[in-house]
N, C-alpha and C positions, 0 to 999 in steps of 0.2 A: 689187079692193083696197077698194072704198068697201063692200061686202058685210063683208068680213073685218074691216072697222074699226070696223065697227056692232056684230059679233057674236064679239066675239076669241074668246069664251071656248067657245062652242058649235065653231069650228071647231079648239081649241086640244084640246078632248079629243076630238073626232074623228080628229084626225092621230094624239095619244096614244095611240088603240085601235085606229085601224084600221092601224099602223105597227108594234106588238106585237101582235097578234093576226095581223096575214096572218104573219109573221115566225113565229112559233109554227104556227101550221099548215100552214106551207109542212114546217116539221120532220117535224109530225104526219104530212103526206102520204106521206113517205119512208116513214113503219114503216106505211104503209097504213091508216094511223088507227085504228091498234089501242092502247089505252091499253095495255095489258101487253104491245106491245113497247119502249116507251117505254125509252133506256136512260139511265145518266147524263151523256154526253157529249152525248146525246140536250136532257139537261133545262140543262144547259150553255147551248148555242145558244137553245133559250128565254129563261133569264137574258139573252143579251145581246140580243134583243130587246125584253123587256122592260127594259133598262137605255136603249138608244138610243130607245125609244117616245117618253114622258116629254121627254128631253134635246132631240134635234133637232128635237123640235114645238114646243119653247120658245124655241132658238137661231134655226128659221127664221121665227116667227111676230113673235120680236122684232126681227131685221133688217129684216122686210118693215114692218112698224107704228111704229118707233122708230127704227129705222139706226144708226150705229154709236155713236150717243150712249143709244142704249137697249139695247144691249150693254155699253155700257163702266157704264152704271148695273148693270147685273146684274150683272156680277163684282165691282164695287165691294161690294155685299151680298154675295158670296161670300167676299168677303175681311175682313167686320167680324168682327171678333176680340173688340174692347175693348168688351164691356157687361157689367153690373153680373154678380159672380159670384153672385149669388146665381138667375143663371138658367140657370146650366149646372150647378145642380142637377136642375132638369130629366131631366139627360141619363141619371140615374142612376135614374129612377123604372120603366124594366124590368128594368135586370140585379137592381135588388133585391129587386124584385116576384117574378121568376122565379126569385131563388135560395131567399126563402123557402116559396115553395109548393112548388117541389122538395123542400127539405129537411125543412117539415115531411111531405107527403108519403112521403118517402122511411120518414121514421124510422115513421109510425102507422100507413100505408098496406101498400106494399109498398116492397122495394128496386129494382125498376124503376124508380123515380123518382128513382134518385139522378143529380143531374145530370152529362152527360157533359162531356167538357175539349177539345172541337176549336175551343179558340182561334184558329191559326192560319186556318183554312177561313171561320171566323169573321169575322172579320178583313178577312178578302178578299171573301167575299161580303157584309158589312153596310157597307165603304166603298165599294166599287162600285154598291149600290142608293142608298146615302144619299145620295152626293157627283154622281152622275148623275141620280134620278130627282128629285131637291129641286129641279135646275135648272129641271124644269118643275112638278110641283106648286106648291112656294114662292116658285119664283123668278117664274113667268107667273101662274097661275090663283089663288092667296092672295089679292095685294095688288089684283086687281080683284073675287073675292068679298067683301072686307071694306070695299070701298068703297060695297059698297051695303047689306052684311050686318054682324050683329052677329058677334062671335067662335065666339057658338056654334050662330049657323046658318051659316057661312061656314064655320067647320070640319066640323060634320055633311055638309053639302054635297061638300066636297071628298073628304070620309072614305067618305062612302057612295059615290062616283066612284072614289074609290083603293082601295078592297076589292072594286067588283066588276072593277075591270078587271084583277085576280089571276085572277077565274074561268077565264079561257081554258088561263093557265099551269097552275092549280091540277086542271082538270077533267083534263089528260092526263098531271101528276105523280100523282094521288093517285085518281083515278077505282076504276083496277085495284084498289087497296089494299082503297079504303072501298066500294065498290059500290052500294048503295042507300042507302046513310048518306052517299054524296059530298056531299047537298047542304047536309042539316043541319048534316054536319062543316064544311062552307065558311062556313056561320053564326056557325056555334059561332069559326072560326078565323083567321076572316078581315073580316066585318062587323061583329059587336061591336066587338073590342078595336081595330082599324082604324079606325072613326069614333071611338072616346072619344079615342082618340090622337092623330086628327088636333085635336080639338077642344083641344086640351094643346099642340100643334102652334102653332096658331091663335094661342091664346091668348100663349103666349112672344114669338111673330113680331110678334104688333101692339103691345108691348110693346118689342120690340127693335129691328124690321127686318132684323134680323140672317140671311141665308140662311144662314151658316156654322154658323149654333148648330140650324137647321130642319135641316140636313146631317145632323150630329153625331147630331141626337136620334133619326135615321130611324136610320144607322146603327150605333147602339145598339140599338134595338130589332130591325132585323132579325138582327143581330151577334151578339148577347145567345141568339136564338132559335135560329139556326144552332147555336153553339157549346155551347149546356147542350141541347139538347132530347136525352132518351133515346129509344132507339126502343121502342113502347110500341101497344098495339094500338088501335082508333079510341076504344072505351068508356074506357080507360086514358088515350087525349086526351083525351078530356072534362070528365074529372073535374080535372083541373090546367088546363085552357084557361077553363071557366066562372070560376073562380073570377079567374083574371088578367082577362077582361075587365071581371068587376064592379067587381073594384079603378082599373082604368083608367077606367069611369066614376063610382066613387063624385070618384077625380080630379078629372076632366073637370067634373062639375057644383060640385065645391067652388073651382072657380077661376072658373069662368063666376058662380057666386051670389056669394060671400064674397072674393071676392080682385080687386076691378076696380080697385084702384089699380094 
């Protein structure tokens, strides 16, 4: 205990990855670890280890360090509702990022790009990631990043943490597809626009405290991705993913420079 209370945060994404990661490869082991047998009930059981990773490593790590007054703090930030609205504009800075690079896409590009409509899949997969894995990003590792960190290295920090611990999921969903392009696309798809966004992340949360609106914004943006992305070939990602991550950091730096009230 006196080890864990010196070092929360080293042992807080350890359990994070090593809780989603064996869970994921226990799956992989079943199809013999072959990326192209990978099925979608397959990538299912993934998600929901990568949903319980994050969560239980923040429910158990807070019980053991804070007890039931540092739980009952955590849902309290789960439950802050009432801050200013003008921060749950926020929430809206991917669906309308990604409907207009769809659309203009769609129209000068090709029609591939027109975006698709699985709201409902949406839905379910972007409040399941937001409302579970915030418990521990936001809810455990933020508010002791930014105790010793500024907004935009505590969000970098956590961003470049939360996009590669995607790799494990990502390498045996999209391996098969992309082949030798897996890792650049992992780049392109998941590092960039992942750090700008936590850093946007970051920034809201030290502003608000708010875990319910850290929730929200996760899933929107995974929600948002789910539900518009076309299926579309890796060069065809490219070309619409480069441009949303720029956007998310031209974001990211105009609030960290110009925006510190």
């Amino acid at each position: 205990m006196t080890f864990i209370k010196r070092f929360p945060l080293p042992f807080y994404f350890s359990a994070a990855y090593i809780i989603t990661w064996t869970g994921i490869l226990l799956v992989a082991a079943q199809k013999g670890f072959n990326p192209r047998a990978i099925e979608l009930t397959d990538g299912i059981f993934m998600f929901l280890f990568m949903a319980l990773g994050p969560s239980l490593s923040s429910l158990i790590l807070t019980a053991l360090l804070d007890g039931k007054q540092g739980l009952r703090e955590l849902f309290s930030r789960m439950g802050k509702l009432q801050v200013n609205a003008k921060w749950y504009a926020f929430i809206l800075i991917v669906p309308l990022t990604t409907l207009l690079i769809f659309t203009l896409l769609s129209a000068w590009v090709s029609k591939t790009y027109a975006p698709a409509a699985n709201i409902g899949f949406g839905i379910i997969i972007g409040g399941l990631a937001g409302f579970l894995e915030e418990t521990g990003w936001t809810g455990f590792a933020l508010p002791r990043l930014q105790s010793k960190h500024s907004v935009f290295a505590s969000g970098l920090i956590l961003g470049l943490l939360w996009a590669t611990w995607h790799g494990m999921a990502d390498f045996w969903g999209n391996f098969a597809n992309f082949g030798v392009y897996w890792f650049p696309t992992f780049i392109i798809y998941w590092i960039l626009p992942l750090s700008a966004y936590r850093i946007l992340m970051a920034y809201v949360y030290k502003h608000t405290n708010s875990l319910l609106l850290a929730q929200l914004m996760h899933m929107f943006y995974t929600g948002t991705l789910v539900a518009l992305s076309p299926t579309m070939s890796v060069t065809e990602g490219w070309l619409w993913q480069v441009p949303f991550a720029f956007i998310l950091w031209i974001a990211a730096i105009w609030v960290v420079l110009y925006k510190k009230n």
